[in-house]
C-alpha positions as CSV (number, residue, x, y, z in Angstrom):
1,X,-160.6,-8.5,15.6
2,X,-160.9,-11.7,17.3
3,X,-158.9,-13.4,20.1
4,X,-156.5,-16.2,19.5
5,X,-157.6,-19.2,21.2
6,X,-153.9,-20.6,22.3
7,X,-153.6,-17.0,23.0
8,X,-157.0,-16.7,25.5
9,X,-155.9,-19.9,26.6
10,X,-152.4,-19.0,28.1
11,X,-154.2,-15.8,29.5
12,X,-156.6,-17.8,31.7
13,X,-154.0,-20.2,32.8
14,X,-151.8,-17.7,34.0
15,X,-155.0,-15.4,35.7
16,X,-155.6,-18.9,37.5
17,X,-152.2,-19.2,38.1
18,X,-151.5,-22.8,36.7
19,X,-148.8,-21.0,34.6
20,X,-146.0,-18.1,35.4
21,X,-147.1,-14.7,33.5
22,X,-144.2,-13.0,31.4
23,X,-144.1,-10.1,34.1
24,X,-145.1,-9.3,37.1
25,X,-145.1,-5.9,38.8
26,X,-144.4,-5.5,42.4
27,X,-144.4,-3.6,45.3
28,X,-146.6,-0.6,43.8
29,X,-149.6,1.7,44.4
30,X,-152.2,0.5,41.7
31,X,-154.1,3.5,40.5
32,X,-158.1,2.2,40.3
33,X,-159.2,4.3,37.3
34,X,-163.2,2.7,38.5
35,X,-163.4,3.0,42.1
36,X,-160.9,6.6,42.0
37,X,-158.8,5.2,44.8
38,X,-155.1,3.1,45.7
39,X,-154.8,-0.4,45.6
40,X,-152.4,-2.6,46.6
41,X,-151.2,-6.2,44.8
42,X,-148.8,-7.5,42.2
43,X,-150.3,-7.3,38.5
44,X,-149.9,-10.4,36.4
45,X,-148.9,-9.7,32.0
46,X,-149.0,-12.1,29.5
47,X,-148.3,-11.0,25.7
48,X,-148.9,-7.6,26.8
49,X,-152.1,-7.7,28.5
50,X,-153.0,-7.4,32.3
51,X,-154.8,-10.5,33.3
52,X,-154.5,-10.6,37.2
53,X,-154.5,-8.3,40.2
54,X,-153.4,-10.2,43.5
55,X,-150.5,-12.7,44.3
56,X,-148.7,-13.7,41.1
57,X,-145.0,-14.9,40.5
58,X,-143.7,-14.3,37.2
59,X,-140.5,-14.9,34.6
60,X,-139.7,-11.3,34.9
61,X,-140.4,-9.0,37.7
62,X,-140.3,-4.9,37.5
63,X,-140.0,-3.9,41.1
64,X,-142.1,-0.7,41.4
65,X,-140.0,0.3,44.3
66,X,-143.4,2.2,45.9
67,X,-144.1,4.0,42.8
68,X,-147.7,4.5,41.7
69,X,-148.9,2.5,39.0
70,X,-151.2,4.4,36.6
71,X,-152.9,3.8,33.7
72,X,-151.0,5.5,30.7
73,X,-152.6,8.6,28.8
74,X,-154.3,8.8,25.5
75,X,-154.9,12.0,23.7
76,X,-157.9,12.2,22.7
77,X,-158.0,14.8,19.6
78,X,-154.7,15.5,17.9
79,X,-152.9,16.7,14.7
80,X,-149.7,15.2,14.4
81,X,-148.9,17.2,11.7
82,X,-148.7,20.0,14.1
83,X,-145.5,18.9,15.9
84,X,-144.1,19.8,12.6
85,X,-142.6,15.8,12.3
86,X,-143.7,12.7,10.8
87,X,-145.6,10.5,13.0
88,X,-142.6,8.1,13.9
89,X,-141.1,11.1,15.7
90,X,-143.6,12.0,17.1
91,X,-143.7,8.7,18.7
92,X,-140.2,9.6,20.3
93,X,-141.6,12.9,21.8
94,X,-144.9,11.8,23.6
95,X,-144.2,8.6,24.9
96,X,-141.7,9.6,27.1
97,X,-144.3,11.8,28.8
98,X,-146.7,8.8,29.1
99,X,-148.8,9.0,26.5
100,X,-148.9,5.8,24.5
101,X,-151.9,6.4,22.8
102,X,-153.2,9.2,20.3
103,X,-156.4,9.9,18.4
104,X,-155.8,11.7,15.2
105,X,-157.4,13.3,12.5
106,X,-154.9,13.6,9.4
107,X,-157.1,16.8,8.4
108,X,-154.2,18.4,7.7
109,X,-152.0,16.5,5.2
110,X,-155.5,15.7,3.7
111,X,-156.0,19.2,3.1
112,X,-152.8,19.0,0.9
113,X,-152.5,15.6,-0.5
114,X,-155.7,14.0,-0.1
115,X,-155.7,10.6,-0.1
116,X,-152.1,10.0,-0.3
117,X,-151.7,11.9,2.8
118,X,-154.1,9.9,4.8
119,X,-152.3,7.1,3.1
120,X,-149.1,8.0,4.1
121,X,-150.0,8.8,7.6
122,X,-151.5,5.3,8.3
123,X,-148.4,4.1,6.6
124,X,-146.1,5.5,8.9
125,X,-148.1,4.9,12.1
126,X,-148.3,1.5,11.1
127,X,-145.1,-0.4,13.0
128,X,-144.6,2.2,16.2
129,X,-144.8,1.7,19.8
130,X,-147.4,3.9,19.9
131,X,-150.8,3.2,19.5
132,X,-152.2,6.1,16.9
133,X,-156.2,5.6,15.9
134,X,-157.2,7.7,12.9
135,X,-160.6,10.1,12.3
136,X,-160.7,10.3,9.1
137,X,-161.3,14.8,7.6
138,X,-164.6,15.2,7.3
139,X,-164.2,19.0,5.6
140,X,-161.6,18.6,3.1
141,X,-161.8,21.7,2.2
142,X,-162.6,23.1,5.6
143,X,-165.1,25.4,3.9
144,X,-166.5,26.5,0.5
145,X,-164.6,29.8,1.9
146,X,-160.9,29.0,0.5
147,X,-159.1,26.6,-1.9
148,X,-157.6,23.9,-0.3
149,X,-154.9,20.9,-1.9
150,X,-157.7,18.5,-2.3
151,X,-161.2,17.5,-2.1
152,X,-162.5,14.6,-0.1
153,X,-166.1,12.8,-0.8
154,X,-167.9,10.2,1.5
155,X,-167.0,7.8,-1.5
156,X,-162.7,8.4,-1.7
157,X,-163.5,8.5,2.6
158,X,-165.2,4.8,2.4
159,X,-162.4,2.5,1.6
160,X,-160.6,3.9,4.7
161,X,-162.9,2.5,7.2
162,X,-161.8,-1.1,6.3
163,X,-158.6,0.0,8.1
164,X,-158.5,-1.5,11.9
165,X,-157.0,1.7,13.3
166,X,-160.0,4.0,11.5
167,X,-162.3,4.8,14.5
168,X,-164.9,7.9,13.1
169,X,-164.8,10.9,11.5
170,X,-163.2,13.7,12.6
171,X,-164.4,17.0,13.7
172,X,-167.0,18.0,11.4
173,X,-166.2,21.9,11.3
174,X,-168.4,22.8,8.0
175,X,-171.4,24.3,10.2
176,X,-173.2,25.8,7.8
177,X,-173.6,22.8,5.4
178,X,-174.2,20.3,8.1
179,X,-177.4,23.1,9.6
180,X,-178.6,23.0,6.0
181,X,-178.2,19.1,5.2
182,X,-176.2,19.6,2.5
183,X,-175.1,16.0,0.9
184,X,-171.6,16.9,1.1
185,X,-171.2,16.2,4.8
186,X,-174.2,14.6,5.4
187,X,-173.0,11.6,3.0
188,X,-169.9,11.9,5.5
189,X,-172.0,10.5,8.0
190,X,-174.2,8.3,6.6
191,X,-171.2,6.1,5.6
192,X,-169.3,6.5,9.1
193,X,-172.8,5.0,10.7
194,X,-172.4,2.3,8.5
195,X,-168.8,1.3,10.1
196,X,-168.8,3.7,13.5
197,X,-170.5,6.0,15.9
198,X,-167.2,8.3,16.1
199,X,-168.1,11.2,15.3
200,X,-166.1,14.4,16.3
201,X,-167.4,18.1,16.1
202,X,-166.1,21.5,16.0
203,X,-168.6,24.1,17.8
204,X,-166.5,27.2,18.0
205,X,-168.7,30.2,19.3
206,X,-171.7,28.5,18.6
207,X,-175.1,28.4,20.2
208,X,-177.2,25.5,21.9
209,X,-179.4,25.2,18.7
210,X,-176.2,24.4,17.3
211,X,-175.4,21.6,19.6
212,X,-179.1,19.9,19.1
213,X,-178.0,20.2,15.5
214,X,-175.0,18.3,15.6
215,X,-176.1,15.8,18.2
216,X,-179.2,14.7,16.3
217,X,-176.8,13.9,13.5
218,X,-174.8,12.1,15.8
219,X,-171.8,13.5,16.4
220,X,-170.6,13.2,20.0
221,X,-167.9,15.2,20.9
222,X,-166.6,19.2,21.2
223,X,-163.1,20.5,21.9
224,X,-164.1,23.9,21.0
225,X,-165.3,25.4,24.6
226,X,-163.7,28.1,25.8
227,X,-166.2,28.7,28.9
228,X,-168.2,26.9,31.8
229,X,-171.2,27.7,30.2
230,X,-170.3,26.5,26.8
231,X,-169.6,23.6,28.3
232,X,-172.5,22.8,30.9
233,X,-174.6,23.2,27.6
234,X,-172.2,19.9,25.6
235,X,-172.4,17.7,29.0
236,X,-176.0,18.6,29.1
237,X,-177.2,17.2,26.1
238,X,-175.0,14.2,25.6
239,X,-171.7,15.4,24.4
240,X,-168.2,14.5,25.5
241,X,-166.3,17.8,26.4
242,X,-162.9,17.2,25.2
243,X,-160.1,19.6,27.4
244,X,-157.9,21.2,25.2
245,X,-154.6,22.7,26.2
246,X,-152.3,23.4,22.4
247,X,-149.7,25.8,22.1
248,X,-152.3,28.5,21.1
249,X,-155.7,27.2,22.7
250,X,-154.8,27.1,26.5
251,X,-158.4,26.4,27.4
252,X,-158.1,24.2,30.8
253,X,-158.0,26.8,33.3
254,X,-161.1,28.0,31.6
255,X,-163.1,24.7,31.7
256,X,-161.6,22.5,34.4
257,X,-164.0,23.8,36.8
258,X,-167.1,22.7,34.9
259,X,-165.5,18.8,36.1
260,X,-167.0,17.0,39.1
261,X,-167.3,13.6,40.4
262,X,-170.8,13.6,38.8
263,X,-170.1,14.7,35.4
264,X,-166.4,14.1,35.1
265,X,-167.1,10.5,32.8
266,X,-168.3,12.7,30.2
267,X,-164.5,15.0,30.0
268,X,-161.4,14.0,27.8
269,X,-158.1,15.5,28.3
270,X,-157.0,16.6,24.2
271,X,-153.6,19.0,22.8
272,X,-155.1,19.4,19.4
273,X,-152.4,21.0,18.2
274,X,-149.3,21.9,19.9
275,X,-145.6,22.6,18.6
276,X,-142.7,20.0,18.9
277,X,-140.8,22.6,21.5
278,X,-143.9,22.8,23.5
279,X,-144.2,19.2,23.9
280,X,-141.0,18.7,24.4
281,X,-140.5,21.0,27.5
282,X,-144.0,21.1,28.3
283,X,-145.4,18.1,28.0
284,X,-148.6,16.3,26.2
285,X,-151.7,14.6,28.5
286,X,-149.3,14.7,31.6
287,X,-149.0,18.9,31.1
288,X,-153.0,18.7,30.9
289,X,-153.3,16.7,34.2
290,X,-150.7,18.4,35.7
291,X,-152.5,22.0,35.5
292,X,-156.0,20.5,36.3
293,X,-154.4,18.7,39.4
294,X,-152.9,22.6,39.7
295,X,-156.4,23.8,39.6
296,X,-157.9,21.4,42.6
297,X,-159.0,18.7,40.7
298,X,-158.9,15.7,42.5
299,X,-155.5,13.5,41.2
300,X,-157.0,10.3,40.6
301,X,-160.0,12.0,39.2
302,X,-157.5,13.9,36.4
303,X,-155.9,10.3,35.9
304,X,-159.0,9.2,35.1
305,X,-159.9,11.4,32.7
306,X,-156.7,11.3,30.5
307,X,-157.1,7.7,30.4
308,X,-160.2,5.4,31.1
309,X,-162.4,8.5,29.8
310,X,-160.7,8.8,26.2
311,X,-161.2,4.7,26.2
312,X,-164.5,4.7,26.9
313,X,-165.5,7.2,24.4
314,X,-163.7,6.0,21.3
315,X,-164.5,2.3,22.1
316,X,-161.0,1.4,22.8
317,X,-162.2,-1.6,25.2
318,X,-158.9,-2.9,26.6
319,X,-157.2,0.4,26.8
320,X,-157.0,3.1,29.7
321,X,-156.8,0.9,32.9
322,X,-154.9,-1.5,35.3
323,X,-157.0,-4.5,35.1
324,X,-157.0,-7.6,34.0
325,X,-158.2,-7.5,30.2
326,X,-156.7,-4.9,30.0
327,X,-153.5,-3.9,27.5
328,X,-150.2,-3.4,29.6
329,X,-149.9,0.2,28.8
330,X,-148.9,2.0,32.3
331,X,-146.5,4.9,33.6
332,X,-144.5,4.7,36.8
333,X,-144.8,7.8,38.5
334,X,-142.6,8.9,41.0
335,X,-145.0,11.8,42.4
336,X,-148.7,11.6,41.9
337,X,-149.4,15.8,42.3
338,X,-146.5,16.3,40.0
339,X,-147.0,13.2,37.7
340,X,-143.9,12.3,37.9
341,X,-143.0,10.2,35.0
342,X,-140.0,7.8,35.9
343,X,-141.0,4.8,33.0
344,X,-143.3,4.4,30.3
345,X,-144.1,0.7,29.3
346,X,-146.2,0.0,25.8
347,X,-147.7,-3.3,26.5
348,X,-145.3,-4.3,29.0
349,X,-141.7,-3.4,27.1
350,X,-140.5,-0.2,28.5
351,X,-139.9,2.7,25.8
352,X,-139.1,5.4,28.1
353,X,-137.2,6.3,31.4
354,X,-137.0,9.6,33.2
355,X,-137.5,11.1,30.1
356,X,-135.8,9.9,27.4
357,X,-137.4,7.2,24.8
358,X,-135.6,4.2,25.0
359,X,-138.0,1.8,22.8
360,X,-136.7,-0.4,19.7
361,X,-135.5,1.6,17.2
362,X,-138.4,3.3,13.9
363,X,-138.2,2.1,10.3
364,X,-139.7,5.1,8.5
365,X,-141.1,4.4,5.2
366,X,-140.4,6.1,2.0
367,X,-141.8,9.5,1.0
368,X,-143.3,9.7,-2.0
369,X,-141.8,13.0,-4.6
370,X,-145.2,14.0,-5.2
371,X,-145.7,14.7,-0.8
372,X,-142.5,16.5,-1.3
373,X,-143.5,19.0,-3.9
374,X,-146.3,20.1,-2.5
375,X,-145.6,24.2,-3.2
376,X,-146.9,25.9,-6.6
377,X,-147.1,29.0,-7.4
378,X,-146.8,31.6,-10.0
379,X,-144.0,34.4,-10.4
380,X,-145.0,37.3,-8.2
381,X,-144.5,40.7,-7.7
382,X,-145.0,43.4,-5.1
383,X,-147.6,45.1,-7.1
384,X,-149.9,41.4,-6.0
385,X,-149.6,42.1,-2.5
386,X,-150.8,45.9,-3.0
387,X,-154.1,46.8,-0.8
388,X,-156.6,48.7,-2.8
389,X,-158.6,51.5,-0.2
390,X,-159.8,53.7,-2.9
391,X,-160.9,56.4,-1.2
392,X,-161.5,55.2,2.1
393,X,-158.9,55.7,5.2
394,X,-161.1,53.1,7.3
395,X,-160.4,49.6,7.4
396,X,-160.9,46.2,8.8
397,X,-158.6,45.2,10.9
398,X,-158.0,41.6,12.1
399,X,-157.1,41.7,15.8
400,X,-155.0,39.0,17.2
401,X,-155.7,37.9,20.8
402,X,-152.7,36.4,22.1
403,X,-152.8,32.6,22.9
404,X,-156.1,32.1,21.5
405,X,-157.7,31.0,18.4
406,X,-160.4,33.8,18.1
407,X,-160.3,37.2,16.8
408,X,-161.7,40.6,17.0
409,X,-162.6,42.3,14.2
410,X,-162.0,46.0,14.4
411,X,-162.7,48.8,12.6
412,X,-159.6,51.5,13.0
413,X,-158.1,54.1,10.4
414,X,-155.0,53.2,8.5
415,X,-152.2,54.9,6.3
416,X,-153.1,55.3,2.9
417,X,-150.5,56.4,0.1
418,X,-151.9,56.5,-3.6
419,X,-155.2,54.7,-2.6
420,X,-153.3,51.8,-1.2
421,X,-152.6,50.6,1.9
422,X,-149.4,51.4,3.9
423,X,-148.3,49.3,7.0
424,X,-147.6,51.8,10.2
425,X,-145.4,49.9,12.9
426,X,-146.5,52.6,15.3
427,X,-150.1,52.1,15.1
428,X,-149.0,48.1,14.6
429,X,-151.1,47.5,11.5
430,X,-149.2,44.8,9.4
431,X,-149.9,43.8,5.9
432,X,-151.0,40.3,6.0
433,X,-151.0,37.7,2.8
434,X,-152.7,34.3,1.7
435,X,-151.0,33.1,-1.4
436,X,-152.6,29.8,-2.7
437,X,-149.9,27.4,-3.0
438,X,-151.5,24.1,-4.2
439,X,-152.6,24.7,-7.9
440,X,-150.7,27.9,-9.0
441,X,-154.5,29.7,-9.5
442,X,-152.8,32.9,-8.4
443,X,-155.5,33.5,-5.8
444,X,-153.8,35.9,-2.9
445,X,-156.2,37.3,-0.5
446,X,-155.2,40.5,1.3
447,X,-155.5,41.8,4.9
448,X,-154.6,43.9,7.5
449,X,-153.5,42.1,10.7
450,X,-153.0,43.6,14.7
451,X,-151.0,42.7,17.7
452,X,-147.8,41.0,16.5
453,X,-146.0,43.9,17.2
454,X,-143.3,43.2,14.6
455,X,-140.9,46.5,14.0
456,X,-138.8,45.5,11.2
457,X,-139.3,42.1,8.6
458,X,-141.6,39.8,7.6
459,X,-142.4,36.3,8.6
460,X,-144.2,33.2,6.7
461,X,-145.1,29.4,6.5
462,X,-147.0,27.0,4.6
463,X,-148.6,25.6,7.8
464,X,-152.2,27.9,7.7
465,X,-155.1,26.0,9.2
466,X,-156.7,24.4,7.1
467,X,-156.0,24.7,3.5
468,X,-152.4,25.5,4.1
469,X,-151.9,28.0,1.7
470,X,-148.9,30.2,1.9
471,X,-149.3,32.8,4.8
472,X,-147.4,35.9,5.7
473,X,-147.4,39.4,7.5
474,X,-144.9,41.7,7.4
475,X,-143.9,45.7,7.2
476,X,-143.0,45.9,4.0
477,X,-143.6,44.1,0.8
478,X,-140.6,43.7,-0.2
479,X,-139.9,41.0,3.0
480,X,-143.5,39.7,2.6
481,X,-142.4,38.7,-1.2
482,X,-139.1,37.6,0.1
483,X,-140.6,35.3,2.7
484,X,-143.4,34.1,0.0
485,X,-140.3,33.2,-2.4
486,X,-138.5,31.2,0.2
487,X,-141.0,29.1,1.4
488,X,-141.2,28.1,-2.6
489,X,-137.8,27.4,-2.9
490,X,-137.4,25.1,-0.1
491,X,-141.1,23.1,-0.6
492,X,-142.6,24.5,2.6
493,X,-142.2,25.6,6.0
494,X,-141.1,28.9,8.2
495,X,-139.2,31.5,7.1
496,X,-138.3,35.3,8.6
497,X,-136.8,37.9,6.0
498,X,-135.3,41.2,7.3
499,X,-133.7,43.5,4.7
500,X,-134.5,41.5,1.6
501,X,-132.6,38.3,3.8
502,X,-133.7,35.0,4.9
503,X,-132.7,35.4,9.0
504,X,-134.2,31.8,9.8
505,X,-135.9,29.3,8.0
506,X,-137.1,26.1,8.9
507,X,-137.9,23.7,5.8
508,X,-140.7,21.3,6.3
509,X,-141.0,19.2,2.4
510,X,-143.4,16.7,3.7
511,X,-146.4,18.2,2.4
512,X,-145.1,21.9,3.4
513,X,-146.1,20.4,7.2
514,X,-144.0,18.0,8.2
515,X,-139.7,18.1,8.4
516,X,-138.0,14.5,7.1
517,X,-135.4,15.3,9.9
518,X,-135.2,13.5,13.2
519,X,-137.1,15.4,16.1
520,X,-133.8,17.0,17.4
521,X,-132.7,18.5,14.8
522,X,-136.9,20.3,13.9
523,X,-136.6,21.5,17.7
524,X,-132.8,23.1,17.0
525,X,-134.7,25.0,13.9
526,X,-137.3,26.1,16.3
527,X,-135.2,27.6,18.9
528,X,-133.4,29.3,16.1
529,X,-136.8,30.9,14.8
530,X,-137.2,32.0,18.0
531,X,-134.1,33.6,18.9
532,X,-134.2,35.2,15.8
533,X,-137.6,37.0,16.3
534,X,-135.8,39.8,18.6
535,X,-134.6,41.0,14.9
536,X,-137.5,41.4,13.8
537,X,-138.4,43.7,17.3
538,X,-140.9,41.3,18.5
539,X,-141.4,41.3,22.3
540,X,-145.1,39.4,22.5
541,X,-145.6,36.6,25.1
542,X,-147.0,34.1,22.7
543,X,-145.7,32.4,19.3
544,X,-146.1,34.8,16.1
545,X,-146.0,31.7,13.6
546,X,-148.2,29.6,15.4
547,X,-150.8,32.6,15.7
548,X,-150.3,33.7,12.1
549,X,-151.2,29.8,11.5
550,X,-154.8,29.8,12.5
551,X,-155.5,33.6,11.1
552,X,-156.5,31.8,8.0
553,X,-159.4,29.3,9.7
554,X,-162.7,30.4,8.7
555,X,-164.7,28.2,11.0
556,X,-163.3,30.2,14.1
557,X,-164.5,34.0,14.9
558,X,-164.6,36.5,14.5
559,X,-162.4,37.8,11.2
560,X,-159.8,35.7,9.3
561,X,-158.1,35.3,6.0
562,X,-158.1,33.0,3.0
563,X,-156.9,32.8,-0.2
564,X,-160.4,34.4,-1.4
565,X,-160.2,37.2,0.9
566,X,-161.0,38.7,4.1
567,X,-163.8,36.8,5.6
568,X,-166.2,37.4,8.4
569,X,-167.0,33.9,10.0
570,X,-170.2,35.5,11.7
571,X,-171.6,36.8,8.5
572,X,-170.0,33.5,6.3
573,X,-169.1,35.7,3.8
574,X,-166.1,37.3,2.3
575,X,-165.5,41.3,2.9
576,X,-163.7,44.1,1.5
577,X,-161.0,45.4,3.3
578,X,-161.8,48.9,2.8
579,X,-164.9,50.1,4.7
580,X,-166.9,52.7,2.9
581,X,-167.8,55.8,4.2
């Protein structure tokens, strides 16, 4: 987009300061993002852009009263759908915790409602005082693996691109097709090329080969490491190593040691995906920089890397520093170790102080009925959800491991009653479901699931990465069915059954993802969830319905579940339950 010329024209009379800017901040410790280092002077704004560093007088001054003066943060990899509200609330949650920009990839409404839900994500991130930049899905479905809500080509992908907040394509997580050139995703990146060289990946316990693979076809980024090595092996041959710390993938403390002074250009601070309560008490960027700052990284180095970094490698050219050209985005922080967020100004208007948002008030658009009815299935019994072992005792087992995305997959003994399957709470085998839920087929793949530790109940939601199908696990069939039947009834969500009753429920109609309520009252429903889980006898140090969320991703090892069946990712190929003798 081009520049105004009456526009560019105030902006170089105020730098040369033949004209008063709108604001000028004073008496504060500029944060040089460049240099890594503290700089003194008042910074000139004009229609919400830095364009001087020095001696300026202005119509409005913001006293700084000594505070430091930092770039603000940008996230460089997130699903808004996974703060379980619509974008403009989302809005409301992050900025208050500095973050006034986000890069997101709508890969999971698209998963559900295709177009429309890219559509309606754009829509809603359209008049917000936060600046949201879309990737559009490149694996919609994720995989050939599972049936998914819709199915998106390079050509419905192409008109999207014409939209100035469309950077790339998102993390391109089908492996397998891109190793083998398959048209489907290589189309995908032929027509980004045309528009962008944005291109996100998703290399989840995969090898170097793999990485030449996806860097010749020009895809530039990885939020999947999980150690140094991993890592070393991205920087190494040109990727950008993206940080991730989510509600499940707490991967900092894991990587931040891979970052120095010579390497750290090529690191981006990301949450992926991370729960409404989580960010709410926890924090976005600022939690990320907070524990690498925890870790020994260097303060103005972490700073750095949540903002100038994430500019740099998405092309946003006047975001991520306090200089002149640059837009008026900024944090006062009281406490540089602690980032201590005081104010949060979006091109020089302050939308939040000391923690509370405090920007113009959010016109959300209309929802559309058809992004409301999003849940279809057909009339189910508990003979659907039996397990076949015919005359095996031995199964495969999917093994959680808390707070992480992987699994193991084991191979253990289970009870067996008339050839079928029977879940034992003391050896904590749970029966585990994927119903699909977007075009009635009937599909319901069956599993057996370890380390929830449930003792009584069932539990279930429509938010299963990435089809988002229904998913549940349980002890019983009877509250597995319950739980499947509620989340029809109220178009989506989280539900917990004990007894035959619904003990909590969250409804999320928007797709089965999102809630049409205001932030508070989603977080209220959480809490509620999560005081109820001690009726269910769960005692686990991690969240059961975010975990239960990602057992159904079949791009992430080692053994998950789809709609299809139980699948081993190493293998790519679906497998019985049973094992035989």
């Amino acid at each position: 987009m081009g520049t105004n010329k009456d526009i560019l024209k105030k902006r170089i009379a105020a730098a040369n300061k033949e004209s008063l800017a709108d604001i000028v901040i004073k008496n504060g410790k500029i944060i040089d993002v460049f240099n890594l280092e503290i700089m003194d002077g008042d910074i000139a704004i004009i229609d919400g852009m830095f364009v001087g560093i020095g001696e300026f007088e202005g119509k409005q001054v913001i006293d700084a009263r000594g505070r430091y003066i930092s770039p603000s943060f940008i996230d460089a990899h997130v699903h808004i759908e996974s703060s379980m509200v619509t974008p403009s609330e989302f809005a409301k949650v992050v900025l208050p915790h500095g973050v006034t920009t986000v890069i997101t990839d709508p890969h999971e409404i698209g998963n559900v409602a295709g177009e429309e839900g890219i559509g309606f994500m754009l829509d809603d991130t359209g008049n917000i005082p936060l600046d949201v930049f879309t990737m559009l899905p490149s694996c919609v479905p994720a995989t050939p693996f599972e049936n998914a809500g819709a199915t998106l080509t390079a050509k419905e992908l192409k008109p999207f691109y014409k939209h100035e907040r469309v950077l790339g394509l998102a993390e391109v997580m089908d492996y397998p097709s891109l190793q083998k050139g398959d048209d489907s995703i290589v189309d995908k990146i032929t027509v980004t090329s045309e528009y962008s060289h944005n291109m996100d990946g998703h290399l989840a316990g995969l090898d170097t080969n793999a990485v030449n693979v996806y860097k010749s076809a020009g895809i530039r980024t990885d939020h999947e490491c999980t150690t140094v090595p991993e890592a070393l092996e991205r920087i190494r041959r040109g990727m950008y190593l993206l940080i991730r710390e989510g509600s499940v993938a707490k991967d900092l403390k894991s990587l931040i040691g891979v970052v120095n002074e010579r390497n750290a250009r090529r690191c981006l601070f990301c949450t992926d995906d991370k729960h409404l309560d989580d960010l709410i008490e926890e924090g976005s960027i600022d939690h990320n920089i907070r524990l690498a700052i925890n870790e020994g990284l260097d303060p103005l180095l972490a700073i750095s890397i949540a903002s100038l970094n994430a500019a740099e490698c998405y092309g946003l050219h006047t975001k991520g520093a306090i200089a002149p050209g640059y837009d008026a985005d900024f944090v006062l922080l009281d406490d540089i170790k602690t980032v201590s967020i005081s104010e949060v100004y979006k091109e020089g208007k302050q939308v939040a102080v000391y923690g509370q948002f405090v920007g113009d008030s959010i016109v959300k658009p209309a929802q559309k009925p058809s992004l409301t009815s999003t849940v279809h299935i057909p009339v189910l019994t508990e003979k659907h959800l039996q397990i076949n072992m015919g005359v095996t005792k031995e199964a495969h087992i999917i093994e959680i491991i808390p707070n992480h995305l992987r699994t193991n997959k084991q191979i253990e003994r289970v009870q067996v009653e008339n050839g079928f399957f029977i879940p034992s709470i003391q050896q904590d085998q749970l029966k585990m479901a994927v119903v699909e839920r977007h075009n009635g087929t009937g599909n319901i793949g069956l599993g057996i699931v370890k380390g929830f530790g449930l003792k009584k109940g069932a539990i279930a939601t429509t938010i299963a990465h990435d089809s988002h199908n229904i998913v549940a696990t349980g002890t019983n069939d009877r509250d597995i069915l319950q739980a499947i039947e509620a989340l029809y009834e109220m178009n989506g969500g989280l539900v917990m059954v004990r007894d035959g009753n619904i003990i909590a429920s969250l409804p999320l109609p928007i797709a089965g993802l999102m809630s049409d309520q205001g932030f508070e009252e989603v977080v209220s429903g959480l809490h509620e969830l999560e005081n109820a889980f001690v009726e269910l006898g769960f005692s686990g140090d991690f969240n059961p319905f975010l975990t239960l969320s990602f057992l159904t991703l079949p791009v992430i090892p080692e053994l998950k579940l789809t709609d299809l069946g139980l699948f081993d990712v190493k293998s790519s190929r679906h497998i019985e339950v049973g094992v035989e003798g």
